[in-house]
PDBQT receptor file of N, H, CA, C and O in Angstrom, charges set to zero:
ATOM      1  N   UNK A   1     249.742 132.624 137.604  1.00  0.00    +0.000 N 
ATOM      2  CA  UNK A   1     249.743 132.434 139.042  1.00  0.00    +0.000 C 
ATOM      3  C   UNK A   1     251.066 132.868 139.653  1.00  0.00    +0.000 C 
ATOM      4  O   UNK A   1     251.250 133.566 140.651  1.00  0.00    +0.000 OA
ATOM      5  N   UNK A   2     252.165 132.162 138.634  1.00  0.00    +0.000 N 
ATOM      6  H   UNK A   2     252.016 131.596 137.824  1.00  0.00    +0.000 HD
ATOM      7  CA  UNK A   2     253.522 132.557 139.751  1.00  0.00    +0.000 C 
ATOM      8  C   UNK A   2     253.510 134.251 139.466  1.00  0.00    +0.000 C 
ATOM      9  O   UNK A   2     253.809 134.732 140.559  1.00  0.00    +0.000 OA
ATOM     10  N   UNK A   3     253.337 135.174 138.662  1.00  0.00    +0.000 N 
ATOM     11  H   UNK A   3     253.094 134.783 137.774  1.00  0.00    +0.000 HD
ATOM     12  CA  UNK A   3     253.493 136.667 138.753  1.00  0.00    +0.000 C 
ATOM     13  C   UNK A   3     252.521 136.795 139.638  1.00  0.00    +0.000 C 
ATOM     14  O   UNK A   3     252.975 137.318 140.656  1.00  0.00    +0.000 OA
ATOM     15  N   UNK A   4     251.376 136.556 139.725  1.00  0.00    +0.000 N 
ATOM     16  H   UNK A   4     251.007 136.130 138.899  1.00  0.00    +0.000 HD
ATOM     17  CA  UNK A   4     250.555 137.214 140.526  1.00  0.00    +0.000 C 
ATOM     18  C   UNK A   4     250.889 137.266 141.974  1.00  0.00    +0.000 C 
ATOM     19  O   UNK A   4     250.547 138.172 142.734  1.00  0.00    +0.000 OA
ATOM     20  N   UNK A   5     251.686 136.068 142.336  1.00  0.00    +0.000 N 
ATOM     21  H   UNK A   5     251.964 135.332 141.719  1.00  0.00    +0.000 HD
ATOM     22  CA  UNK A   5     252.007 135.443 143.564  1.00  0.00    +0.000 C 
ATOM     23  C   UNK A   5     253.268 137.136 143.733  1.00  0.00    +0.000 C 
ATOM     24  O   UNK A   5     253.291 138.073 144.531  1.00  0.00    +0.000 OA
ATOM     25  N   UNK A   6     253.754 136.922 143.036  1.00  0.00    +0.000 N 
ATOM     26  H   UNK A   6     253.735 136.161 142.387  1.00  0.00    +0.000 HD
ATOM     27  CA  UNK A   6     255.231 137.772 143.215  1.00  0.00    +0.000 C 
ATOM     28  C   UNK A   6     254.909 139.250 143.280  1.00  0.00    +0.000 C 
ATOM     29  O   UNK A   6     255.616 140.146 143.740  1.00  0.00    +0.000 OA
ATOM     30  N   UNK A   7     253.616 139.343 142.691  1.00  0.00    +0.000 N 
ATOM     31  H   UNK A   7     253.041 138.615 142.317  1.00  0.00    +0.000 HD
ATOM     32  CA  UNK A   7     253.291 141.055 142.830  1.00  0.00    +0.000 C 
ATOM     33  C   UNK A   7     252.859 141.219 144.109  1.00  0.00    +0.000 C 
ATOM     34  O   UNK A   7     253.168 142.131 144.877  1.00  0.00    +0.000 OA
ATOM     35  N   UNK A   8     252.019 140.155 144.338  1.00  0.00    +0.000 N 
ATOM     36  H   UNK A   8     251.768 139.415 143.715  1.00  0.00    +0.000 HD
ATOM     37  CA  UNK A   8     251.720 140.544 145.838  1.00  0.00    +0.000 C 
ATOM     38  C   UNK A   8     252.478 140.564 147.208  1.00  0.00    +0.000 C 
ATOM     39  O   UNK A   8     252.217 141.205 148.225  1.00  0.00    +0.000 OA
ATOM     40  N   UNK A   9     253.716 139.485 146.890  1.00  0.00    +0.000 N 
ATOM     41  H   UNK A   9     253.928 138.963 146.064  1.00  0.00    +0.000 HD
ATOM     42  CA  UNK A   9     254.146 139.642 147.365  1.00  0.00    +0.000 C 
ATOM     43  C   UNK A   9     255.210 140.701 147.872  1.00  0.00    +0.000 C 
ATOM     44  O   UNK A   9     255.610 140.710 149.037  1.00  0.00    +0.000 OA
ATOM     45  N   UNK A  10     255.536 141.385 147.127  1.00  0.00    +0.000 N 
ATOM     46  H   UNK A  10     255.211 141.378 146.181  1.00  0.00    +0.000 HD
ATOM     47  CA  UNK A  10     256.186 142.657 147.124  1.00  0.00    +0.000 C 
ATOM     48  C   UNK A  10     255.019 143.941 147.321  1.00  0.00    +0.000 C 
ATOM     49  O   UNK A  10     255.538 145.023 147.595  1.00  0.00    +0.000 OA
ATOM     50  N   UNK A  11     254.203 143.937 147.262  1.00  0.00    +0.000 N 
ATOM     51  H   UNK A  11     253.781 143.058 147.039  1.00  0.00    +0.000 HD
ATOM     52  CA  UNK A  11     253.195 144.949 147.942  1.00  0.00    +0.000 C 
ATOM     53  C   UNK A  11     252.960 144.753 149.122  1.00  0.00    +0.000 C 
ATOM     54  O   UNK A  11     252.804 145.753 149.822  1.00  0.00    +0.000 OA
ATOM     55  N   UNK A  12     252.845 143.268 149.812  1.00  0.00    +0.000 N 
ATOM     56  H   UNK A  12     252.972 142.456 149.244  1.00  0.00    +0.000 HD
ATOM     57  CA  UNK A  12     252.748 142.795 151.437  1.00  0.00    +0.000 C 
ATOM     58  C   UNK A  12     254.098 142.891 151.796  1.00  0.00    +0.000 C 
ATOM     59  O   UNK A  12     254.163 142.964 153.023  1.00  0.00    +0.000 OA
ATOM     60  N   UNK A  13     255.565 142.933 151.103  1.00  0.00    +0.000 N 
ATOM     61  H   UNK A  13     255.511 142.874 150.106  1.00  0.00    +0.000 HD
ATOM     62  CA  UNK A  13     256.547 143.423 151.612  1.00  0.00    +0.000 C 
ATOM     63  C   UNK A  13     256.378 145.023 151.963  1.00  0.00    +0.000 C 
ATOM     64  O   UNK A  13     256.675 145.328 153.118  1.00  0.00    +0.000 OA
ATOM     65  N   UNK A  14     255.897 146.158 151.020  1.00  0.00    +0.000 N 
ATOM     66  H   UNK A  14     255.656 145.910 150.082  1.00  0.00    +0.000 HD
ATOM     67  CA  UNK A  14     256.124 147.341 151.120  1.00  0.00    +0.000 C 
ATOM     68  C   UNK A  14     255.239 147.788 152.037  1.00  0.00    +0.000 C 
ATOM     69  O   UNK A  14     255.646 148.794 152.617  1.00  0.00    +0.000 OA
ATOM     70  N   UNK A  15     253.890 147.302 152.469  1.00  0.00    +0.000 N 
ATOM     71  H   UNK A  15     253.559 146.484 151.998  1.00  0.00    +0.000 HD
ATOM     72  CA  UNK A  15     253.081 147.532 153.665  1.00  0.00    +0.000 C 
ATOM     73  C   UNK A  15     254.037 147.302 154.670  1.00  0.00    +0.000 C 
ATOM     74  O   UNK A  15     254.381 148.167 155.475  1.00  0.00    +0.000 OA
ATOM     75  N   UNK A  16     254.550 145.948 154.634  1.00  0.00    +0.000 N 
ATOM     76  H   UNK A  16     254.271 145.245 153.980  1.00  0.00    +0.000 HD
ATOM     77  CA  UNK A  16     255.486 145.913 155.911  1.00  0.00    +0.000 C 
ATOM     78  C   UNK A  16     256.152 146.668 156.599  1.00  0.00    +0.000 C 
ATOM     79  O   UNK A  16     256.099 146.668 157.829  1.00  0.00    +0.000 OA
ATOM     80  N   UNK A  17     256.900 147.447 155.894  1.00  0.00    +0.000 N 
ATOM     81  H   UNK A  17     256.942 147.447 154.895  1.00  0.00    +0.000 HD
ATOM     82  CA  UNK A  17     258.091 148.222 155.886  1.00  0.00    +0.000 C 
ATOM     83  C   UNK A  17     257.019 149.490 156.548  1.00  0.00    +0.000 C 
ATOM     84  O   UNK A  17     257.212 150.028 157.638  1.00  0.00    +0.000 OA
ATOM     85  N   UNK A  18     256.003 149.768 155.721  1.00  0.00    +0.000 N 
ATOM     86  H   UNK A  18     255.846 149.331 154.835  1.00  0.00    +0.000 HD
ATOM     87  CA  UNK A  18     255.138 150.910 156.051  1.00  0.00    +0.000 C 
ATOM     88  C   UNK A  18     254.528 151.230 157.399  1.00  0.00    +0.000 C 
ATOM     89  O   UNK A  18     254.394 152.337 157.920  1.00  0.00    +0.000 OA
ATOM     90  N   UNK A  19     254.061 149.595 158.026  1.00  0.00    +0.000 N 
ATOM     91  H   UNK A  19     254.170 148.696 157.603  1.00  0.00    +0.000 HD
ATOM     92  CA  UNK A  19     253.351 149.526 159.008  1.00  0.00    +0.000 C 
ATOM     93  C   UNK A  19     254.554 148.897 160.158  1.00  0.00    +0.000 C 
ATOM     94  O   UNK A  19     254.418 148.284 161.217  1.00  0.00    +0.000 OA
ATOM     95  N   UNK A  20     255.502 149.263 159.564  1.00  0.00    +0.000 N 
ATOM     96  H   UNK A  20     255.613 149.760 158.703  1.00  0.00    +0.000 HD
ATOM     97  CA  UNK A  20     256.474 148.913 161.055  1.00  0.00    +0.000 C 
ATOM     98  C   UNK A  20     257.120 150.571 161.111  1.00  0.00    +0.000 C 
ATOM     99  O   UNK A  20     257.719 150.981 162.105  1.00  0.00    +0.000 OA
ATOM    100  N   UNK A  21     256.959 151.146 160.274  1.00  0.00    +0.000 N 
ATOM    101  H   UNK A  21     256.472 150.813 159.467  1.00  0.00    +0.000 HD
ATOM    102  CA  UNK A  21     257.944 152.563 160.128  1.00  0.00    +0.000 C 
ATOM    103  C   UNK A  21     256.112 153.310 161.314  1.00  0.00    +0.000 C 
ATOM    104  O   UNK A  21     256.136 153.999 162.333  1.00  0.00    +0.000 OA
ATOM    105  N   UNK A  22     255.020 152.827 160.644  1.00  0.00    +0.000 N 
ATOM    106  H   UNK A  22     255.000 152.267 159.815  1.00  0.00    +0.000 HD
ATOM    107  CA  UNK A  22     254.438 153.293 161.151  1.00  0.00    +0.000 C 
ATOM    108  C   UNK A  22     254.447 153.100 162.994  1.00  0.00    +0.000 C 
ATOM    109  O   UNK A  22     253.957 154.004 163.671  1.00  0.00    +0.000 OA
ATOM    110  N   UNK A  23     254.949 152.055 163.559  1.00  0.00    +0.000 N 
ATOM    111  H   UNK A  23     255.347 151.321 163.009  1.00  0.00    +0.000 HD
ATOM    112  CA  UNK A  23     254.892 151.189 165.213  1.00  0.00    +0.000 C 
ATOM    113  C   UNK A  23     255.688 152.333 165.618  1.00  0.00    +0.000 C 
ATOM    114  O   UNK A  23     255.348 153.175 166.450  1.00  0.00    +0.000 OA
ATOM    115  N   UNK A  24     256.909 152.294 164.882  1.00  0.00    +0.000 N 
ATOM    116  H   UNK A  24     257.185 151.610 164.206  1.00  0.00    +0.000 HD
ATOM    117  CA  UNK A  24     258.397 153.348 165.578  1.00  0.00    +0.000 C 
ATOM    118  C   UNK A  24     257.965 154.667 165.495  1.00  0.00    +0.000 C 
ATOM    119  O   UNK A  24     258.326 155.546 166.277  1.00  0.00    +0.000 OA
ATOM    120  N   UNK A  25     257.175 154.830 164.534  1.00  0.00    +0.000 N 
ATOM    121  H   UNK A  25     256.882 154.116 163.899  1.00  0.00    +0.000 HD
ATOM    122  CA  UNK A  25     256.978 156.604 165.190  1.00  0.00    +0.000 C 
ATOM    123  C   UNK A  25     256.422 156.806 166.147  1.00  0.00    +0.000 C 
ATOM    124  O   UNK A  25     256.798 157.647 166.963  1.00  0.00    +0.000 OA
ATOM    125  N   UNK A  26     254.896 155.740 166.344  1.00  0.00    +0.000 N 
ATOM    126  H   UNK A  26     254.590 155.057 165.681  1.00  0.00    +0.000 HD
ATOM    127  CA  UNK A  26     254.018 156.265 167.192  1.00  0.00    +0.000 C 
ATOM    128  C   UNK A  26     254.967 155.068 168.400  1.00  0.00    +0.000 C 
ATOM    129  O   UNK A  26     254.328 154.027 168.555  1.00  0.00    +0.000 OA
ATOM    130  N   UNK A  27     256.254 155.106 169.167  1.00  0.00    +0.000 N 
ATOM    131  H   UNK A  27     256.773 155.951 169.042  1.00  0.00    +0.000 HD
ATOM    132  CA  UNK A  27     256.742 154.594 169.434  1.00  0.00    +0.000 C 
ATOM    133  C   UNK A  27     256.070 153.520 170.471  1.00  0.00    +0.000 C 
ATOM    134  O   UNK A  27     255.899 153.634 171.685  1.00  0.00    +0.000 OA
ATOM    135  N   UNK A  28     255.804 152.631 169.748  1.00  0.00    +0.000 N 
ATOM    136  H   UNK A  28     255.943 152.538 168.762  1.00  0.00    +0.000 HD
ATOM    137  CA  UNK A  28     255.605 151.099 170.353  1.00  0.00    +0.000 C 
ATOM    138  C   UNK A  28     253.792 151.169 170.849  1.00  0.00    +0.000 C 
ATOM    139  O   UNK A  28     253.196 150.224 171.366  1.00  0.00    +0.000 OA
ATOM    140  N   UNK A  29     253.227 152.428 170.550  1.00  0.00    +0.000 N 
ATOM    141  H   UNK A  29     253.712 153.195 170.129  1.00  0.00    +0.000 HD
ATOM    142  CA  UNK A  29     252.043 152.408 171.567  1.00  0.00    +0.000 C 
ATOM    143  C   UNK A  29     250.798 151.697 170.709  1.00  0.00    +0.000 C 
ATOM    144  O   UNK A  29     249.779 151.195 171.184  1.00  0.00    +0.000 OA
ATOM    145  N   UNK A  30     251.278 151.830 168.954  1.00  0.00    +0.000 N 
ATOM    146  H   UNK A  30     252.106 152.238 168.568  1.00  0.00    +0.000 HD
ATOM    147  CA  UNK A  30     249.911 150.876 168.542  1.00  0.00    +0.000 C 
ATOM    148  C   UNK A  30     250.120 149.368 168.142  1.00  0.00    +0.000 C 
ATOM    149  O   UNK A  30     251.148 148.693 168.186  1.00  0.00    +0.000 OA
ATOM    150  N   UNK A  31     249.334 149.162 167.894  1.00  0.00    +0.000 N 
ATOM    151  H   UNK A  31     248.499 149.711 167.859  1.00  0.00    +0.000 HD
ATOM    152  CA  UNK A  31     249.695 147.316 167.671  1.00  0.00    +0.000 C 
ATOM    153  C   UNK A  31     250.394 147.012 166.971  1.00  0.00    +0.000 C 
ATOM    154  O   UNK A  31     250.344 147.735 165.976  1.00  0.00    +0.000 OA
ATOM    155  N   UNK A  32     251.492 145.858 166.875  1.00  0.00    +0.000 N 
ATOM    156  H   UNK A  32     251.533 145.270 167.682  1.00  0.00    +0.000 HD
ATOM    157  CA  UNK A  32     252.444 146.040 166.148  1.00  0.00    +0.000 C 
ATOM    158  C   UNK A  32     251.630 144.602 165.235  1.00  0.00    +0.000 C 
ATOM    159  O   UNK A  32     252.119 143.678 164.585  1.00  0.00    +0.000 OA
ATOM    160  N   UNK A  33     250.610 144.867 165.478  1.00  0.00    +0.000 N 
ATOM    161  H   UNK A  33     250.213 145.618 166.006  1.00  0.00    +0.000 HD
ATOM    162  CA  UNK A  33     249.821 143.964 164.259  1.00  0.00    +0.000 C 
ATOM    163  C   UNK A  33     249.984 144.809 162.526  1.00  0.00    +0.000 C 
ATOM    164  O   UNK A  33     250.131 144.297 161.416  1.00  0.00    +0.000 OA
ATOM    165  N   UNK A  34     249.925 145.612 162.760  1.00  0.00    +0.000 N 
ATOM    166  H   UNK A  34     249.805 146.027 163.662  1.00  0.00    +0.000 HD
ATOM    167  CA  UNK A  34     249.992 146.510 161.810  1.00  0.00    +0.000 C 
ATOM    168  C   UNK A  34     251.488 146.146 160.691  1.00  0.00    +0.000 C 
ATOM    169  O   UNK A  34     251.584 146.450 159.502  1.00  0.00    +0.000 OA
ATOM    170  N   UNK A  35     252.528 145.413 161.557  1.00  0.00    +0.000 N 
ATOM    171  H   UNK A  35     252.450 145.166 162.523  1.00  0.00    +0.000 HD
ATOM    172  CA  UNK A  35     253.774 145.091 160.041  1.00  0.00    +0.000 C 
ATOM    173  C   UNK A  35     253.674 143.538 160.237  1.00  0.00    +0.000 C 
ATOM    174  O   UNK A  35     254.151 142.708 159.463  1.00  0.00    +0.000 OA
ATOM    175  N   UNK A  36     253.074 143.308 161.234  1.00  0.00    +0.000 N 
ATOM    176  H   UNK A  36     252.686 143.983 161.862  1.00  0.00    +0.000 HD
ATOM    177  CA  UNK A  36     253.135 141.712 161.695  1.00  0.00    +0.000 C 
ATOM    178  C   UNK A  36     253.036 140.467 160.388  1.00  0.00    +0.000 C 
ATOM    179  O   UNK A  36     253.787 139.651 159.855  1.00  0.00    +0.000 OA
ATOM    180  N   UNK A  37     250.821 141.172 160.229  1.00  0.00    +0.000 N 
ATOM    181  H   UNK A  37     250.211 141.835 160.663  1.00  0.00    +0.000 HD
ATOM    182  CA  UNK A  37     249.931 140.440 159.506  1.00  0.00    +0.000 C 
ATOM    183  C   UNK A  37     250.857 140.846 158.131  1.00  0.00    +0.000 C 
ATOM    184  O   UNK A  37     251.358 139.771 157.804  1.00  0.00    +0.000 OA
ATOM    185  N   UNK A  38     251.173 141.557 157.478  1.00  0.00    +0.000 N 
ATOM    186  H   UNK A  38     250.766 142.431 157.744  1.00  0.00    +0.000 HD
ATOM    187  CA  UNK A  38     251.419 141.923 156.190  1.00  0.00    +0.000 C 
ATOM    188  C   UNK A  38     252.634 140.971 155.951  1.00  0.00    +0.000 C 
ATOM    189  O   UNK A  38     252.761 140.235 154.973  1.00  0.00    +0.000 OA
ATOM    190  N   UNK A  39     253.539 141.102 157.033  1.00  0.00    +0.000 N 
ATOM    191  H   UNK A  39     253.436 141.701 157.827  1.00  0.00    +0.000 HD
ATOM    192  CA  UNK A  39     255.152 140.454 157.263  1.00  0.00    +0.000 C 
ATOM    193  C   UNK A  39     254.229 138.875 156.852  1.00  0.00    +0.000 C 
ATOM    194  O   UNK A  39     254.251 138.838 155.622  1.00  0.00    +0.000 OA
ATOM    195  N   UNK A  40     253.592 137.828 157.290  1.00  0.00    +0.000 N 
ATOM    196  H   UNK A  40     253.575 137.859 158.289  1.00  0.00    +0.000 HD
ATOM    197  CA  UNK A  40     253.118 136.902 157.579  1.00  0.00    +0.000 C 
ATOM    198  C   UNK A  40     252.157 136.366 155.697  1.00  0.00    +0.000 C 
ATOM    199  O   UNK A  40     252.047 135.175 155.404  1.00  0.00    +0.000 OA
ATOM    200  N   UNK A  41     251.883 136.945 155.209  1.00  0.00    +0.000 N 
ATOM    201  H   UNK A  41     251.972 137.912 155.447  1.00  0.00    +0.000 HD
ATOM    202  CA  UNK A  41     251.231 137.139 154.005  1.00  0.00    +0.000 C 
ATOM    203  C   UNK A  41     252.280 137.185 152.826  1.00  0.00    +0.000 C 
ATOM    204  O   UNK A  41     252.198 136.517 151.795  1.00  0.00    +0.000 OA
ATOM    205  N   UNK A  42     253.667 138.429 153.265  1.00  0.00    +0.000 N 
ATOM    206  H   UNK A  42     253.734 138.972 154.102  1.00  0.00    +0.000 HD
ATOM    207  CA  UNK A  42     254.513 138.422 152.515  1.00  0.00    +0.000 C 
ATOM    208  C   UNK A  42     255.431 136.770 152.305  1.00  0.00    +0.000 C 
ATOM    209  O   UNK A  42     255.876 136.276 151.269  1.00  0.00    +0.000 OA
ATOM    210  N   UNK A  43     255.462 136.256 153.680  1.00  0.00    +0.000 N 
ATOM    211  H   UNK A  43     255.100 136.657 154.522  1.00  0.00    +0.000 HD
ATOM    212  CA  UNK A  43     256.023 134.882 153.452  1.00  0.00    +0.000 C 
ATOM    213  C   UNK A  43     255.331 134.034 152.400  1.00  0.00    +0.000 C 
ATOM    214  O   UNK A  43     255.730 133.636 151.305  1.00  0.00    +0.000 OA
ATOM    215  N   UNK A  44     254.478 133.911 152.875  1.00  0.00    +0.000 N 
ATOM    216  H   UNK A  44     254.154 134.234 153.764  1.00  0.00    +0.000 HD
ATOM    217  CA  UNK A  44     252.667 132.889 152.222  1.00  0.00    +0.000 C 
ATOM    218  C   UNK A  44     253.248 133.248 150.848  1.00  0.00    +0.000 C 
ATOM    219  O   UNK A  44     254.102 132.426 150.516  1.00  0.00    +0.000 OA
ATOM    220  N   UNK A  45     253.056 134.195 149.970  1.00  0.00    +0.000 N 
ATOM    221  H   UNK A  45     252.362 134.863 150.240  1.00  0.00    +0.000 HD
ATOM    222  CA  UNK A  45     253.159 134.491 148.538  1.00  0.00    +0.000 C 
ATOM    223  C   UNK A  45     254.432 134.799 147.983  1.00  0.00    +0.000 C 
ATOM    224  O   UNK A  45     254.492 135.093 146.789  1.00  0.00    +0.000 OA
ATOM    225  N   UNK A  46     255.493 134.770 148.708  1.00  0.00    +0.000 N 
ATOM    226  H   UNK A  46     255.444 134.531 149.678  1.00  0.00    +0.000 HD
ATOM    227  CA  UNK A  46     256.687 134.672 148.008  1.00  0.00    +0.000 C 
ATOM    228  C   UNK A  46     257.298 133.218 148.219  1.00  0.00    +0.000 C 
ATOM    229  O   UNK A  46     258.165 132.867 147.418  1.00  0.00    +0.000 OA
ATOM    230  N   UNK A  47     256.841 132.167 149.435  1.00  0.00    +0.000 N 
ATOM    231  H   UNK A  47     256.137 132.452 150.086  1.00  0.00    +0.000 HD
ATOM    232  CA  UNK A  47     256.734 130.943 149.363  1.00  0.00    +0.000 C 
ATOM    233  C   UNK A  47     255.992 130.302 148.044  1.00  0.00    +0.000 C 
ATOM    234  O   UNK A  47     256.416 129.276 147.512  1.00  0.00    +0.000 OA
ATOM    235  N   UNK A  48     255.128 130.836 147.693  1.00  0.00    +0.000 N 
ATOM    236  H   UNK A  48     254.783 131.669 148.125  1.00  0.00    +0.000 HD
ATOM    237  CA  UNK A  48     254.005 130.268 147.112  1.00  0.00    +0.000 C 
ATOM    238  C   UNK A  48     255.190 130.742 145.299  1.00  0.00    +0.000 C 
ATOM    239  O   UNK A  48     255.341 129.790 144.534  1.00  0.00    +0.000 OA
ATOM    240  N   UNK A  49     255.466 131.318 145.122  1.00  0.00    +0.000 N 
ATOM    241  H   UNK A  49     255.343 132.092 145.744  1.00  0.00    +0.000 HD
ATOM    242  CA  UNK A  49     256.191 131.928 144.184  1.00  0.00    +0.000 C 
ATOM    243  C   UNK A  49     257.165 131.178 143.719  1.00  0.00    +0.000 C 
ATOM    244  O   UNK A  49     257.354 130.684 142.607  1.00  0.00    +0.000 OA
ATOM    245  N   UNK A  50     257.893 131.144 144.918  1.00  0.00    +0.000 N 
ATOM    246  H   UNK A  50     257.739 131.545 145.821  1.00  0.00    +0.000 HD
ATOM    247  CA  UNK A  50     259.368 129.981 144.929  1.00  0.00    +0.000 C 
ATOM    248  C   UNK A  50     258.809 128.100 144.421  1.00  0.00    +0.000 C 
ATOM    249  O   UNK A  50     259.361 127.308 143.657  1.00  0.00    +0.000 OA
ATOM    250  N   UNK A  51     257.886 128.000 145.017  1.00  0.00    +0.000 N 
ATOM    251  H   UNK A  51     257.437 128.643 145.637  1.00  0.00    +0.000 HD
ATOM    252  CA  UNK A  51     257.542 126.509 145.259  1.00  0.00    +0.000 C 
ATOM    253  C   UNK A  51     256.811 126.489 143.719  1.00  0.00    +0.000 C 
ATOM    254  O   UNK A  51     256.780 125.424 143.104  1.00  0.00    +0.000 OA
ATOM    255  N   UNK A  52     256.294 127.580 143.201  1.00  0.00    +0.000 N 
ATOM    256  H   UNK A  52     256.319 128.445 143.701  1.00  0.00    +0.000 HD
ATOM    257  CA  UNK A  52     255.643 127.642 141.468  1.00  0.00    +0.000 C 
ATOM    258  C   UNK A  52     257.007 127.400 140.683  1.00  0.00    +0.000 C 
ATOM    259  O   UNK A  52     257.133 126.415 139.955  1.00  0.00    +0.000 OA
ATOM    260  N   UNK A  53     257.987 128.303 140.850  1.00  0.00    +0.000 N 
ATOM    261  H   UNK A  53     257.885 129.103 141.441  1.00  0.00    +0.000 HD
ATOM    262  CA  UNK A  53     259.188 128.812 140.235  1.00  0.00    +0.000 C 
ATOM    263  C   UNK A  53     260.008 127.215 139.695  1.00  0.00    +0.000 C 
ATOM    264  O   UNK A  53     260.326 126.814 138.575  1.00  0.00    +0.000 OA
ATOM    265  N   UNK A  54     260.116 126.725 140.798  1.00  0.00    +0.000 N 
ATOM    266  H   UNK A  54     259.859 127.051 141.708  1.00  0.00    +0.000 HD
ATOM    267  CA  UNK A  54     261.269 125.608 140.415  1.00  0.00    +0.000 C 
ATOM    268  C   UNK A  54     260.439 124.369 139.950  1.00  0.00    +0.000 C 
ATOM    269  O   UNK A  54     261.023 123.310 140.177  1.00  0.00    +0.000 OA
ATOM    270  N   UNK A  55     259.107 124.235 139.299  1.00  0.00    +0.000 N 
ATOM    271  H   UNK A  55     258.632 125.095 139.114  1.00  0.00    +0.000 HD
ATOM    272  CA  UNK A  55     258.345 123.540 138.976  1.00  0.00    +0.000 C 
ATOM    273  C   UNK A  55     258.209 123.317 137.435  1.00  0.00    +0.000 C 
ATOM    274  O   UNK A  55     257.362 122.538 136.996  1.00  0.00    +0.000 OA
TER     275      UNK A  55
C-alpha cells in the first residue's frame, strides 16, 4: 500500500506540472482544472504515504 500510494503520487505530481505548463501556454484561456484536480490527488496520496510511513 505505502509504494503504491508513493507511485501515484509522483505521477499526479508529474500531470501537475504537465497540466499547468499546459494553462501557461494556452495562456490562462483553458481551465485551470486541468493542474488543479491532479495537484489535489497528489496531496491525498502522498498524505496517505506519510501517515503509512511513520506507522
Amino acid at each position: 500500500m505505502n509504494n503504491v500510494a508513493l507511485f501515484l503520487g509522483i505521477v499526479f505530481l508529474v500531470l501537475t506540472f504537465v497540466g499547468g505548463i499546459y494553462v501557461v501556454i494556452n495562456h490562462g484561456q483553458v481551465n485551470a482544472g486541468y493542474a488543479v484536480i491532479p495537484a489535489l490527488w497528489t496531496i491525498i496520496c502522498l498524505g496517505v504515504y506519510r501517515s503509512k510511513k511513520n506507522k
